[in-house]
ROLUM-836228 format. One record per residue (C-alpha): x, y negated, z; residue number from 0; residue in one letter. Coordinates in Angstrom, 1 decimal, always signed. Each point is the difference from the previous one (the first is absolute). Example, Ala and Ser with C-alpha at 12.3 -4.5 7.8 and 13.67 -1.06 7.14 Angstrom:
2
{{+12.3, +4.5, +7.8}, 0, A}
{{+1.4, -3.4, -0.7}, 1, S}
This chain:
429
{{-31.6, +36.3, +25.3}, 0, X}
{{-1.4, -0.9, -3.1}, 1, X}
{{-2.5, -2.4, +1.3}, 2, X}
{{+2.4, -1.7, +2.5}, 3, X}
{{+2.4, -0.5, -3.1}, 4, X}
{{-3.0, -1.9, -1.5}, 5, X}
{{-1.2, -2.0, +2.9}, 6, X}
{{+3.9, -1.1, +0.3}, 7, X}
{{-0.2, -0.9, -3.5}, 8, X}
{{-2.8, -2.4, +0.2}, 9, X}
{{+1.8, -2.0, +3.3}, 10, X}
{{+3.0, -0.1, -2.4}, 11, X}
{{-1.8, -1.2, -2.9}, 12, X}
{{-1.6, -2.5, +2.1}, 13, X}
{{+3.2, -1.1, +1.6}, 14, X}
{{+1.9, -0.5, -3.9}, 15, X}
{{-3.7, -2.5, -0.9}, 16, X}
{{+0.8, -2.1, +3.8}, 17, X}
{{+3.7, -0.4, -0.9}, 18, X}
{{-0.7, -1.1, -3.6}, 19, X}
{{-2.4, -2.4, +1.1}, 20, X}
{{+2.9, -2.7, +1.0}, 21, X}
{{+1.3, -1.1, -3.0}, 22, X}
{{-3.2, -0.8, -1.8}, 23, X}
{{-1.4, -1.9, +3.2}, 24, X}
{{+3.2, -2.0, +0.3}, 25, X}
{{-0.6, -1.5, -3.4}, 26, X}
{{-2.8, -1.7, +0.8}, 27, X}
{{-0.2, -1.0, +3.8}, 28, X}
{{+3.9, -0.8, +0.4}, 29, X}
{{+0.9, -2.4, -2.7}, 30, X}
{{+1.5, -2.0, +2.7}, 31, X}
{{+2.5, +2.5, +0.5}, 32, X}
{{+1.1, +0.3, -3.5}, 33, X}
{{-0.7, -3.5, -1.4}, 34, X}
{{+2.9, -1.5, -2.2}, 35, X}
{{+0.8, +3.6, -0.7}, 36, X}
{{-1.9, +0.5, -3.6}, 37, X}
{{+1.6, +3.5, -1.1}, 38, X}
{{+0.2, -1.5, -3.7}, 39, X}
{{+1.4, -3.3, +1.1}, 40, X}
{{+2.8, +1.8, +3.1}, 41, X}
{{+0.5, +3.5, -0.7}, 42, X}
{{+2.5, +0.1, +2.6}, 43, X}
{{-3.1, -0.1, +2.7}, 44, X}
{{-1.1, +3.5, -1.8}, 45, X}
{{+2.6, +1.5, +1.7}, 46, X}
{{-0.7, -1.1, +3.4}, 47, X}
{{-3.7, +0.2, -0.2}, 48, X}
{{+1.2, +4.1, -1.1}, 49, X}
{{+2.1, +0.6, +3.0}, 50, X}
{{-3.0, +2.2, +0.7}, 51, X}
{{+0.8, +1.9, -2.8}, 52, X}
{{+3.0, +0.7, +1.0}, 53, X}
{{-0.7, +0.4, +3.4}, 54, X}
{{-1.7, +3.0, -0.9}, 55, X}
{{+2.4, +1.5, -2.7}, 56, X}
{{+2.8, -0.4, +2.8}, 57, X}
{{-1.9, +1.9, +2.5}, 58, X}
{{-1.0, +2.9, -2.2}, 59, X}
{{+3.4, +0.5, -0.9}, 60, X}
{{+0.7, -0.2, +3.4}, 61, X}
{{-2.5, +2.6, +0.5}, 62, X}
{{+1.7, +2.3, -2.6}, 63, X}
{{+3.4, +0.0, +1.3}, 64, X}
{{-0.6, +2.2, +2.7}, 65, X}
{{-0.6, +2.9, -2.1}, 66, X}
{{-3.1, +1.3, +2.1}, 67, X}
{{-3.5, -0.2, -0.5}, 68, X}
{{-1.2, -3.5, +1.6}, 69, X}
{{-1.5, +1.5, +3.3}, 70, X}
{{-3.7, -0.6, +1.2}, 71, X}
{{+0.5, -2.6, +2.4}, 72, X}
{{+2.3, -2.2, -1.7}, 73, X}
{{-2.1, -0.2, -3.0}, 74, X}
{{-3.0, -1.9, +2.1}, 75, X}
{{+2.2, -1.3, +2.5}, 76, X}
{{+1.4, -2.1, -3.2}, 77, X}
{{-3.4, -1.1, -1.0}, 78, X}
{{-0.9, -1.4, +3.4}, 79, X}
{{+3.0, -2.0, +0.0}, 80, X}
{{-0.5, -1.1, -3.1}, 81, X}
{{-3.9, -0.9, +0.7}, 82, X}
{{+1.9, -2.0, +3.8}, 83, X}
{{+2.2, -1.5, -2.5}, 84, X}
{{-3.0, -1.3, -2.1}, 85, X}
{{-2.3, -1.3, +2.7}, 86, X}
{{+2.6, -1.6, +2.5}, 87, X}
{{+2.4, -1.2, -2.5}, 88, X}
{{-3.7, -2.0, -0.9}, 89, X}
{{-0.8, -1.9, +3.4}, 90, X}
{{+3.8, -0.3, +1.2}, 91, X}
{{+1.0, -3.5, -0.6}, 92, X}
{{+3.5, -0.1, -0.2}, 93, X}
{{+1.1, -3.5, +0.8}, 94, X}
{{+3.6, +0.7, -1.0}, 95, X}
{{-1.2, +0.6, -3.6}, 96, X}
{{-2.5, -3.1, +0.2}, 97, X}
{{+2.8, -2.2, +0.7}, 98, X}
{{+2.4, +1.1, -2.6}, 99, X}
{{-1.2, -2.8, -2.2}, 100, X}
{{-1.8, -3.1, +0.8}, 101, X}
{{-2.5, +1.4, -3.3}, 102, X}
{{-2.9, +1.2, +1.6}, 103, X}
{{-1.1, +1.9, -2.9}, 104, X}
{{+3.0, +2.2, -0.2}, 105, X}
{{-0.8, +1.4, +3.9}, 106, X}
{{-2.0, +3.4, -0.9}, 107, X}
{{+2.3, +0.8, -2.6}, 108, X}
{{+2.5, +1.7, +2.0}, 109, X}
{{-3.0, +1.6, +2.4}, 110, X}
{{-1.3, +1.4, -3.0}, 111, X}
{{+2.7, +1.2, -1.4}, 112, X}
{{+1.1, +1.5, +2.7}, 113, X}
{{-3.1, +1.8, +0.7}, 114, X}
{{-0.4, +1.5, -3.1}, 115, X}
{{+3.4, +1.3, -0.4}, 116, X}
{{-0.4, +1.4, +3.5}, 117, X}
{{-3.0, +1.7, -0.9}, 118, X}
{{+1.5, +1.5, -2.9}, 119, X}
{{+2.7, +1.5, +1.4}, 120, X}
{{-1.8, +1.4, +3.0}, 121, X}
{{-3.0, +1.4, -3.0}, 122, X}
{{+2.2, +1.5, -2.1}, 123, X}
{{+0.8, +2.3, +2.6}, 124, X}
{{-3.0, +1.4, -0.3}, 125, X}
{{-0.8, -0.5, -3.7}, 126, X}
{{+2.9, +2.3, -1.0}, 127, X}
{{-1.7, +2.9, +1.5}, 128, X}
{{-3.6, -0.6, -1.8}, 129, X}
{{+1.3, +1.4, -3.0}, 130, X}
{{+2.0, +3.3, +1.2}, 131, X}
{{-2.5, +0.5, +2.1}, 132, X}
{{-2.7, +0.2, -2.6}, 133, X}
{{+2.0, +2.6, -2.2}, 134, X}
{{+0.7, +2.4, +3.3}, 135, X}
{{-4.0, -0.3, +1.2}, 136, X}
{{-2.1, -0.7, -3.0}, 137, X}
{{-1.6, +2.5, -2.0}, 138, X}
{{+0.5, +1.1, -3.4}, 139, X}
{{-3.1, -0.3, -0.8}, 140, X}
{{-0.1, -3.9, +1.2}, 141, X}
{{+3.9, -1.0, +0.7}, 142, X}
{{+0.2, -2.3, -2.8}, 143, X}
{{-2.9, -1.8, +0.9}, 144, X}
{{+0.8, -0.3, +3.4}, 145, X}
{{+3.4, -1.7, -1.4}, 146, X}
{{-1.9, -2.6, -1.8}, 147, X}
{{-2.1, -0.9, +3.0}, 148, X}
{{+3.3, -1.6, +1.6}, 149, X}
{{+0.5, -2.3, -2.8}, 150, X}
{{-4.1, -0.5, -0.5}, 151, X}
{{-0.2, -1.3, +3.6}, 152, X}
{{+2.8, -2.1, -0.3}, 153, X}
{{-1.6, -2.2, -2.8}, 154, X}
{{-3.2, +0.0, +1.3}, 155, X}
{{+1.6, -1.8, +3.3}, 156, X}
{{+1.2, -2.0, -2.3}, 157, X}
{{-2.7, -0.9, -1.6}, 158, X}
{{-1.9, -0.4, +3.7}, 159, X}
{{+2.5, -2.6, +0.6}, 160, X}
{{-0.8, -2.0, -3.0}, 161, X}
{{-3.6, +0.1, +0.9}, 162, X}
{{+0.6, -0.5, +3.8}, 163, X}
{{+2.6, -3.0, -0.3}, 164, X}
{{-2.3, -2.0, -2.7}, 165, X}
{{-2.9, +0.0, +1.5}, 166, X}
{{+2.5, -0.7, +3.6}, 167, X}
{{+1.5, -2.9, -2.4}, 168, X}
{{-3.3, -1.4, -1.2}, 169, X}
{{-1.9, +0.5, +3.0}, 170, X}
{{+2.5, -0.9, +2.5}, 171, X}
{{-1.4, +2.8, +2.4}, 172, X}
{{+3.4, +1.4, +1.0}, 173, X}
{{+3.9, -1.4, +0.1}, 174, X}
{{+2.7, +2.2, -1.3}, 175, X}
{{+0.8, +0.8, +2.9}, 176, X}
{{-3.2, +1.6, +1.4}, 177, X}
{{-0.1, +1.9, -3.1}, 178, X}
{{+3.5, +1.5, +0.7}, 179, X}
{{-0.8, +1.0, +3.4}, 180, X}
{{-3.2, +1.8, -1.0}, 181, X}
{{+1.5, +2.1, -2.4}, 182, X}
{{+2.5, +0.6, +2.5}, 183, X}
{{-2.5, +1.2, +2.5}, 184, X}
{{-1.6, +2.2, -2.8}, 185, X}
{{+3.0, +1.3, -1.0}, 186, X}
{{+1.1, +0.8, +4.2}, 187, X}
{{-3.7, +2.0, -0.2}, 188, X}
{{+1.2, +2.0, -3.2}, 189, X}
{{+3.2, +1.1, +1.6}, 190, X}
{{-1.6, +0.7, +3.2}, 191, X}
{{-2.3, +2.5, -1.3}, 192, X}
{{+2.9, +1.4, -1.9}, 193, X}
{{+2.3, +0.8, +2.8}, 194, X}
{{-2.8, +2.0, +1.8}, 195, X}
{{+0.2, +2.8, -3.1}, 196, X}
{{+2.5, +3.1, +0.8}, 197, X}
{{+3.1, -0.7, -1.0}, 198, X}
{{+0.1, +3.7, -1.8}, 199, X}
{{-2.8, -1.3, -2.5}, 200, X}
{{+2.5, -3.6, -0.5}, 201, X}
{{+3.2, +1.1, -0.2}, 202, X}
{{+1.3, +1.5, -3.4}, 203, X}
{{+2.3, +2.8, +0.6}, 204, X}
{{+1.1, +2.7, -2.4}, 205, X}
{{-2.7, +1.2, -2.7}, 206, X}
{{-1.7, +3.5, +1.2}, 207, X}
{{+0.4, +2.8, -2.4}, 208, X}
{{-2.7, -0.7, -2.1}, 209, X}
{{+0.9, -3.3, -0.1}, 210, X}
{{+3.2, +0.8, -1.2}, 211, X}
{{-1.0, +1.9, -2.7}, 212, X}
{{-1.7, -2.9, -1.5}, 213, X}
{{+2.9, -2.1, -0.3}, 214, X}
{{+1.6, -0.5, -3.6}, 215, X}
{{+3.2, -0.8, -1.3}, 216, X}
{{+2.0, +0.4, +2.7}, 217, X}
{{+3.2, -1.9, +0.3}, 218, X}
{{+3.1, +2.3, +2.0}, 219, X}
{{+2.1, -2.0, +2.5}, 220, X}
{{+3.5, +0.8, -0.2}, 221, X}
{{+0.8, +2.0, +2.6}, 222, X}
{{+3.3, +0.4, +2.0}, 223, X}
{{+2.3, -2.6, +2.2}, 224, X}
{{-1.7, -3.4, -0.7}, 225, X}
{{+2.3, -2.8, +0.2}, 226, X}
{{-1.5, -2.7, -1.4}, 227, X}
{{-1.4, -3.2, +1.4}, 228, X}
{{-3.2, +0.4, -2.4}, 229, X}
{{-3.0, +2.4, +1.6}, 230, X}
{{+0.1, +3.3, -1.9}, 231, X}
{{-3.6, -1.0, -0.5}, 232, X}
{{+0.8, -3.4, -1.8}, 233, X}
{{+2.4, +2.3, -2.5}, 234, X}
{{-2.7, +2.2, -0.9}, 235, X}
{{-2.1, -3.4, -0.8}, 236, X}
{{+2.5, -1.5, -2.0}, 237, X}
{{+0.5, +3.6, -2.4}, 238, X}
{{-3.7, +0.0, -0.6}, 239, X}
{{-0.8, -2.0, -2.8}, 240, X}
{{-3.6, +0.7, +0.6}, 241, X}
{{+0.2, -1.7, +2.7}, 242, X}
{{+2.6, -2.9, -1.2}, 243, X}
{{-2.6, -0.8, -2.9}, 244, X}
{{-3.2, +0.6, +1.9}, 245, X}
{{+1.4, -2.6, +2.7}, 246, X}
{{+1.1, -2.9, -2.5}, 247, X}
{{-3.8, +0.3, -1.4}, 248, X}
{{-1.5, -0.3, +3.5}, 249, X}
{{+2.4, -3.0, +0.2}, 250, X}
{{-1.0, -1.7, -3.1}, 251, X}
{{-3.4, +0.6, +0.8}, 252, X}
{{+0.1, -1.4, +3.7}, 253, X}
{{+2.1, -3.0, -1.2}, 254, X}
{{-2.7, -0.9, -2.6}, 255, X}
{{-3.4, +0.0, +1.9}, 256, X}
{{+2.3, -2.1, +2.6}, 257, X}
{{+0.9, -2.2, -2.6}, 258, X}
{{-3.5, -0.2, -1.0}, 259, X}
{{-1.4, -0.8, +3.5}, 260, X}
{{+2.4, -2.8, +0.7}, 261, X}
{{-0.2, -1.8, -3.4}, 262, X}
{{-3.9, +1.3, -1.4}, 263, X}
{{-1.9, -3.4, +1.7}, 264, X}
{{+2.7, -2.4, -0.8}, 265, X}
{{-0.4, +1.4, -3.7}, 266, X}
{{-3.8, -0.3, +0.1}, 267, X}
{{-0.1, -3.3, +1.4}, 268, X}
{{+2.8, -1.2, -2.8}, 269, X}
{{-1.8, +1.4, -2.6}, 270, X}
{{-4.0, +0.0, +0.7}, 271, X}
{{+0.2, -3.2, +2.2}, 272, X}
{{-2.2, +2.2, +2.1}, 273, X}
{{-1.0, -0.5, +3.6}, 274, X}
{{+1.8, +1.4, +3.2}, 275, X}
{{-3.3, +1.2, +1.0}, 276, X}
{{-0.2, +1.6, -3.8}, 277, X}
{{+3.3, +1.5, +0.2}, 278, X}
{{-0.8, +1.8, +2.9}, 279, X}
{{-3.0, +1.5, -1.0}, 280, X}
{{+1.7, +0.9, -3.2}, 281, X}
{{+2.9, +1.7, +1.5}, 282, X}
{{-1.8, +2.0, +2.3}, 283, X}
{{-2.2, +1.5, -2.5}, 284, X}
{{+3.2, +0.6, -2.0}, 285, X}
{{+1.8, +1.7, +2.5}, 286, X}
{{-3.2, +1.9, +1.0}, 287, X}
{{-1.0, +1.0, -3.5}, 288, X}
{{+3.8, +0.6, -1.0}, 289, X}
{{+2.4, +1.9, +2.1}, 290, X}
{{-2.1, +1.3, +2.4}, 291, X}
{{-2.4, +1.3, -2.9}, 292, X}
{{+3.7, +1.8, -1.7}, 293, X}
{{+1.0, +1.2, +2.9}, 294, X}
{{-3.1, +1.9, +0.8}, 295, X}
{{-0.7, +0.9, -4.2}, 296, X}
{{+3.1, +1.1, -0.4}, 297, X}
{{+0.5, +2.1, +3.2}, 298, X}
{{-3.1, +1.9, -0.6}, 299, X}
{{+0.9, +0.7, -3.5}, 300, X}
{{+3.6, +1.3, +1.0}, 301, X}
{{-1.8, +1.8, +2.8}, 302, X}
{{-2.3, +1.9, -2.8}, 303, X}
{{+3.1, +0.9, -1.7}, 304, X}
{{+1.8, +1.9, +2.9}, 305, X}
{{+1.2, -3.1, +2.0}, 306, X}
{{+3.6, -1.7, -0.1}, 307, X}
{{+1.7, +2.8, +0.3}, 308, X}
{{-0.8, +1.1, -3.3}, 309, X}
{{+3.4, -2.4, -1.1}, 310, X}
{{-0.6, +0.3, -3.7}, 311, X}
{{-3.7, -1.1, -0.1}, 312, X}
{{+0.7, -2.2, +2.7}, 313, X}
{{+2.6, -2.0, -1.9}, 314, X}
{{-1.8, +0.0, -3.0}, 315, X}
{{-2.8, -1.6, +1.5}, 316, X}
{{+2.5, -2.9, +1.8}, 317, X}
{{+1.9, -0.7, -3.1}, 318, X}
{{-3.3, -0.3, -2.2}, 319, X}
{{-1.6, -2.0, +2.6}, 320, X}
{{+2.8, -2.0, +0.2}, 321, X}
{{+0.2, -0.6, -4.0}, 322, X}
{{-3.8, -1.4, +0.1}, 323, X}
{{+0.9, -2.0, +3.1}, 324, X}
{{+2.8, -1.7, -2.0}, 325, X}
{{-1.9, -0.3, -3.4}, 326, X}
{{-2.7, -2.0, +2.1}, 327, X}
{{+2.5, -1.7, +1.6}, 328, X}
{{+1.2, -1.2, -3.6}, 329, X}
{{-3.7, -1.5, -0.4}, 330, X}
{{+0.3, -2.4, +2.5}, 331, X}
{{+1.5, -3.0, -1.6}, 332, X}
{{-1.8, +1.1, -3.3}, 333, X}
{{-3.5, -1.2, +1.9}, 334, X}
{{+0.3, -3.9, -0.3}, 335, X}
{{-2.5, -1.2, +2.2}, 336, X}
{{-2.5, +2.6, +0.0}, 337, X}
{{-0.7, +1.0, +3.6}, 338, X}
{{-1.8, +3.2, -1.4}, 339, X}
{{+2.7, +1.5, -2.0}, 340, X}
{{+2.6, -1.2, +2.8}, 341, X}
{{-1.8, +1.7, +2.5}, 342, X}
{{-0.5, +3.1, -2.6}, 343, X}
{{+3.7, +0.5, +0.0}, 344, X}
{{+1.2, -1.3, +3.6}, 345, X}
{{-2.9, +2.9, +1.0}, 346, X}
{{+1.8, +2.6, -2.1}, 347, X}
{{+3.1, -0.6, +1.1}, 348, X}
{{-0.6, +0.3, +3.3}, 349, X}
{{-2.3, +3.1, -0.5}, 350, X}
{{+2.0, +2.1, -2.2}, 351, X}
{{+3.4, -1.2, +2.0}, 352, X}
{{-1.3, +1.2, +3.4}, 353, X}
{{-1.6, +2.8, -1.2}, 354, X}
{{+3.2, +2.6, +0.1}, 355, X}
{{+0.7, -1.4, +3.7}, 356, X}
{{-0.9, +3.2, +1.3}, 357, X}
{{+1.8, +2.3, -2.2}, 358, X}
{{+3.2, -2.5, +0.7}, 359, X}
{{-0.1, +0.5, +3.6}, 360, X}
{{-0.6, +3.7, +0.2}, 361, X}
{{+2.6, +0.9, -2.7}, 362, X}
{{+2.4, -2.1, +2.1}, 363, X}
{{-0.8, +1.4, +3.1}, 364, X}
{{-0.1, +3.8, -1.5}, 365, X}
{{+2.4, +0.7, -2.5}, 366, X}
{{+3.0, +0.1, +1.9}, 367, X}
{{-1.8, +2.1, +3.3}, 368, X}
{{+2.9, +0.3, +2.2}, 369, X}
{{+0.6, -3.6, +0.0}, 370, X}
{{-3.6, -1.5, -0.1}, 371, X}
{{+0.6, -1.4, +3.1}, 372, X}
{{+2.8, -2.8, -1.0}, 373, X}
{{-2.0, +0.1, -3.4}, 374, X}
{{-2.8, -1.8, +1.3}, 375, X}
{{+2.5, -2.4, +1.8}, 376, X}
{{+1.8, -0.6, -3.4}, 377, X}
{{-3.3, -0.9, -1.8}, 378, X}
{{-1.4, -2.2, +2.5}, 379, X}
{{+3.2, -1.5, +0.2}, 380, X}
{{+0.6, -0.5, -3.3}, 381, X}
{{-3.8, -0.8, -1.4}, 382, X}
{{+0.3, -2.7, +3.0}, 383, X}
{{+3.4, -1.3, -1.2}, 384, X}
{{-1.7, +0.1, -3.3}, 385, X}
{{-2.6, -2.9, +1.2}, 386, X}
{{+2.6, -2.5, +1.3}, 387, X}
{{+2.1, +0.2, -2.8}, 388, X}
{{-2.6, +0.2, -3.0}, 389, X}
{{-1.8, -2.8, +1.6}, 390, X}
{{+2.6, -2.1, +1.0}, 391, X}
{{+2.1, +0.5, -4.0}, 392, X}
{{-3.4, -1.3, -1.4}, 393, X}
{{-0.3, -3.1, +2.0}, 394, X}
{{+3.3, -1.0, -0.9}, 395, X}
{{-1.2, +1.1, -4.4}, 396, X}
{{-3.4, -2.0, +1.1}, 397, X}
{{+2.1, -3.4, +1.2}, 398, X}
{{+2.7, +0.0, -2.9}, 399, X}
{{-3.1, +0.9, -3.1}, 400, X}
{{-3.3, -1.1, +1.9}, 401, X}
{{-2.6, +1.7, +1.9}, 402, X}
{{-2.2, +1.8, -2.7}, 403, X}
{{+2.8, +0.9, -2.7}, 404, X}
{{+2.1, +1.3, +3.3}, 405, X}
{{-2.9, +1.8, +1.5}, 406, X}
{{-0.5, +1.7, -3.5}, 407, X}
{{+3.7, +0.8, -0.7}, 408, X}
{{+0.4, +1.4, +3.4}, 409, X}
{{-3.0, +2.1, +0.2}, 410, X}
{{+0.3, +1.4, -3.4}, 411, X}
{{+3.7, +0.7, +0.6}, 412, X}
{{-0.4, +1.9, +3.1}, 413, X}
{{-2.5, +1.9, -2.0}, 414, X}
{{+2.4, +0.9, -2.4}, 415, X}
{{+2.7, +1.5, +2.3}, 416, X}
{{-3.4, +1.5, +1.9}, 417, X}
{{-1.0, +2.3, -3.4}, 418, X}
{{+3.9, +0.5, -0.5}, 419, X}
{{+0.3, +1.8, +3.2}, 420, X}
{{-3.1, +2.4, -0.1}, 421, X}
{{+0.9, +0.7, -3.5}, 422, X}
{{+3.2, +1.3, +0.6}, 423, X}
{{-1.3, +1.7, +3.6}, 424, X}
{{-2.0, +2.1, -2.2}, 425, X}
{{+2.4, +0.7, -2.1}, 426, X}
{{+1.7, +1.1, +3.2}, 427, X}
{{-3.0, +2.0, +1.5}, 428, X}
């Protein structure tokens, strides 16, 4: 068993780095499909080009409502649709949509849109179940670890889609489109694999005994004749303040790193005069260096310490992470136009920001065990909601007080509310 769980794990992991690759890729070999559509100059395009986003917060909700663990072959039979949404959505040309408007540079807008929040939806079938799934099958020894593999391989396909659409862009090796349907094939290969493990080694059921035993702070559903419209399970989220406090960090955490992503190159660029092809290299070594680095430093420390279910150390660790992330945040328009000291603190930020990611997660997913099941829809929901909204606020600062004062009020202010949540989640734990 134990050695299926971990071959499963790897085609997950490996499915999360294929998904992630689209948005990077899309920013450099579709600017036709977004031109006239500057995020800092129309913010109202932000929302459309996040219907993804949505997509796949809607979806895990939808997965939540049933009450029931998402079963084994619904959770790959999403991701396939999602990786036929992706790839056909790509070659398809719909003339209906071409003719909409006699401006040819609008006509992959809607195809683009569309496939993305398709994708999302059909994804975040599956997605919602990575995290449960971990907690039920992982190992003490290593659970917290496997958690922040999830969010490790998600950056590092984002990253690989820097790297794959710049040198696509530069070269002019491969359209957007080509790129889409490859990473659709890839990701039809990943779910492939997956639906040939036993569906008693996918699907999360009720903990065993020993399981059970592990769990901590259990929350009591109130029993007797249920009447209300609200899933007993939601209740017992919403009386958990744990859980309440935990979420609204992962939100402020998810909404600034998307934030960052959107607006990071346009702030280089403004403020460096740097290169595209600079840019790029710069990001990517960020990102690399930065959250990927946190996730993985900070997950092995909380993994030394007895893992995220130890709450107490677990918050402390979040809400003095999150302190240093903001107090490097705060650095940022202190640098003038030093590149090194600029880097210094957008590196910190990111490091010490991502590196509770883990420990976020798992206490979400944990702490209230008889209703882990609509707790990971709720976070993914919410952290999701958490990019559209944070992203698409800070446009709208960045066109009414400029591009780099914006970018530094809205960064450092989502900071703020970030450390203000873990703070008082510990004080909760």
């Amino acid at each position: 068993m134990a050695k299926r769980a971990c071959n499963l794990l790897s085609i997950a992991l490996l499915a999360v780095a294929m998904y992630s690759l689209l948005p990077a890729q899309e920013s450099f070999v579709a600017p036709q499909a977004l031109r006239g559509a500057s995020l800092n100059e129309n913010p109202s395009m932000l929302a459309q080009g996040n219907v993804q986003q949505e997509g796949r917060s809607i979806q895990v909700s939808m997965a939540a409502t049933g009450g029931e663990p998402t079963r084994f072959p619904l959770v790959f039979l999403g991701l396939l649709a999602g990786t036929a949404a992706v790839g056909l959505l790509r070659v398809v040309k719909v003339k209906a949509w071409q003719r909409q408007s006699c401006l040819d540079r609008h006509s992959y807008r809607p195809t683009l849109i569309a496939a993305r929040a398709l994708g999302g939806l059909c994804w975040g079938l599956a997605a919602v179940h990575y995290p449960t799934w971990v907690n039920r099958y992982g190992p003490a020894d290593k659970r917290t670890l496997w958690m922040a593999g999830i969010n490790a391989m998600l950056l590092t396909g984002i990253v690989s889609g820097y790297v794959v659409g710049g040198l696509s862009r530069a070269t002019g090796a491969a359209s957007w489109e080509f790129l889409y349907l490859m990473e659709g094939l890839l990701m039809l290969g990943c779910g492939i694999c997956g639906s040939r493990f036993a569906s008693d080694v996918v699907q999360v059921g009720e903990p065993e005994p020993a399981k059970e035993a592990e769990e901590a702070a259990v929350t009591e559903v109130a029993a007797g004749h249920d009447t209300s419209f609200v899933p007993k399970e939601l209740r017992a989220l919403g009386r958990s303040g744990l859980f309440l406090c935990t979420l609204a960090a992962g939100c402020f955490q998810s909404g600034s790193v998307g934030f960052m992503l959107y607006f990071i190159t346009q702030a280089l660029g403004a403020i460096f005069h740097w290169s595209a092809q600079t840019i790029s290299i710069v990001v990517s070594i960020v990102i690399t260096v930065g959250p990927i680095g946190g996730i993985i430093l900070g997950a092995n420390y909380l993994n030394s310490v007895g893992g995220y279910r130890n709450y107490r150390r677990a918050n402390a660790m979040t809400a003095v992470c999150a302190i240093l992330s903001l107090l490097s945040g705060c650095c940022l328009p202190l640098a003038g136009s030093s590149p090194v000291i600029y880097g210094a603190a957008n590196l910190g930020l990111l490091l010490f920001g991502a590196a509770p990611t883990a420990a976020i997660n798992g206490i979400a997913v944990s702490c209230v065990p008889e209703a882990k099941h609509f707790a990971s829809a709720t976070q993914f929901a919410a952290q999701n909601l958490a990019k559209l909204l944070i992203p698409l606020l800070g446009g709208a600062v960045i066109d009414r007080i400029g591009l780099v004062r914006g970018y530094h009020t809205v960064t450092i202010g989502a900071l703020i509310f970030y450390a203000m949540a873990a703070c008082t989640a510990y004080l909760q734990a």
